[in-house]
GUNU-457739 format. One line per field, with one value per residue (C-alpha): residue number from 1; x, y, z. Coordinates in steps of 0.001 Angstrom, whole numbers, padded with zeros to 6 digits. Each point is the difference from the previous one (the first is absolute). Example, Ala and Ser with C-alpha at 12.3 -4.5 7.8 and 13.67 -1.06 7.14 Angstrom:
# residues 2
pos (1	2)
X (012300	001370)
Y (-004500	003440)
Z (007800	-000660)
# end
This chain:
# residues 92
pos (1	2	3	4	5	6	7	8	9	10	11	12	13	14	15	16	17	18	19	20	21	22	23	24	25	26	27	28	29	30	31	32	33	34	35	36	37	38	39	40	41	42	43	44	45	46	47	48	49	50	51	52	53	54	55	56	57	58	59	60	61	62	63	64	65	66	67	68	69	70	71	72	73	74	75	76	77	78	79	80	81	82	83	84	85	86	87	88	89	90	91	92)
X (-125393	003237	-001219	-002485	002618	002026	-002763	-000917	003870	000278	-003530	001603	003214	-002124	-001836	002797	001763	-003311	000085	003465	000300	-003477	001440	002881	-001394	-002400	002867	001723	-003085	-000880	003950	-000445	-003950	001693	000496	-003031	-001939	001412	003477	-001018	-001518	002574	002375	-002575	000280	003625	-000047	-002598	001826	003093	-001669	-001287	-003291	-002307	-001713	-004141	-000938	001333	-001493	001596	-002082	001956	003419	-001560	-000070	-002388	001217	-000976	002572	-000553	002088	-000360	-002183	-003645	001331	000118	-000971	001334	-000588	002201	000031	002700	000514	000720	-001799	-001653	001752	-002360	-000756	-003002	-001107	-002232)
Y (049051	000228	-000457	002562	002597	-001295	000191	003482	001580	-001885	001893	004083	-001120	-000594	002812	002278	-001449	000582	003509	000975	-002000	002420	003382	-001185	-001236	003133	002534	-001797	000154	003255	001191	-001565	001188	002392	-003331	-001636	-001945	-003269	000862	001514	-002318	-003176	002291	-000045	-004308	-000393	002147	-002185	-003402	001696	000557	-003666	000843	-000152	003173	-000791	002628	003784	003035	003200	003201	003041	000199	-002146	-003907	-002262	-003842	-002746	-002395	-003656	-001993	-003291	-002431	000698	002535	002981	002999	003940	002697	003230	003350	002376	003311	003644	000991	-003443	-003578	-002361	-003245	-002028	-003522	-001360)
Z (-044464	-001499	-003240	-000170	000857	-002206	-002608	001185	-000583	-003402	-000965	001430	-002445	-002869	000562	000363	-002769	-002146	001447	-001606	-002965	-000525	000667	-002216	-002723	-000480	000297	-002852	-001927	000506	-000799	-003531	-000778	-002819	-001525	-000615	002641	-001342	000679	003398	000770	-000873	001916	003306	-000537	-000451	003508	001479	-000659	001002	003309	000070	-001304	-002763	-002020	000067	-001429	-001222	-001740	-000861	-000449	-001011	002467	002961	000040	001846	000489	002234	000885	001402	002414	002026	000210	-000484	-001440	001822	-002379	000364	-001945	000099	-002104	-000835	-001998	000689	003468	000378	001366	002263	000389	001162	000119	-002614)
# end
């Protein structure tokens, strides 16, 4: 018993941690898309492993930035977009 609870709290950590190395990571890369995606985008994975992390995936289209992120074992995937009037996440 105590190991599935255990199990369950490690699983809401990752996800949470997923959850804001996401949001980070895309607000770096969109606040260096007058850059180039390739340097927005490097900046969105130095963010991610900052946050304990890893960048999956990131595209930048004009001034917003789309990146999925991936933490834990498994691993658990999030994706999360930022730009002028737009920041959400959801899970991939």
């Amino acid at each position: 018993m105590f190991a599935g609870v255990l199990a369950m709290g490690q699983a809401v950590v990752v996800r949470h941690r997923a959850g804001g190395g996401a949001d980070l990571a895309a607000l770096a890369a969109a606040g260096e898309w007058a850059k180039g995606e390739a340097v927005a985008c490097g900046r969105a994975g130095e963010v991610a492993r900052a946050q304990g992390v890893w960048l999956v995936g990131c595209v930048v289209r004009g001034e917003v930035a789309d990146v999925v992120v991936g933490a834990g074992v498994g691993p658990y995937e999030v994706r999360a977009r930022a730009g002028p009037g737009v920041v959400g996440r959801g899970g991939v």
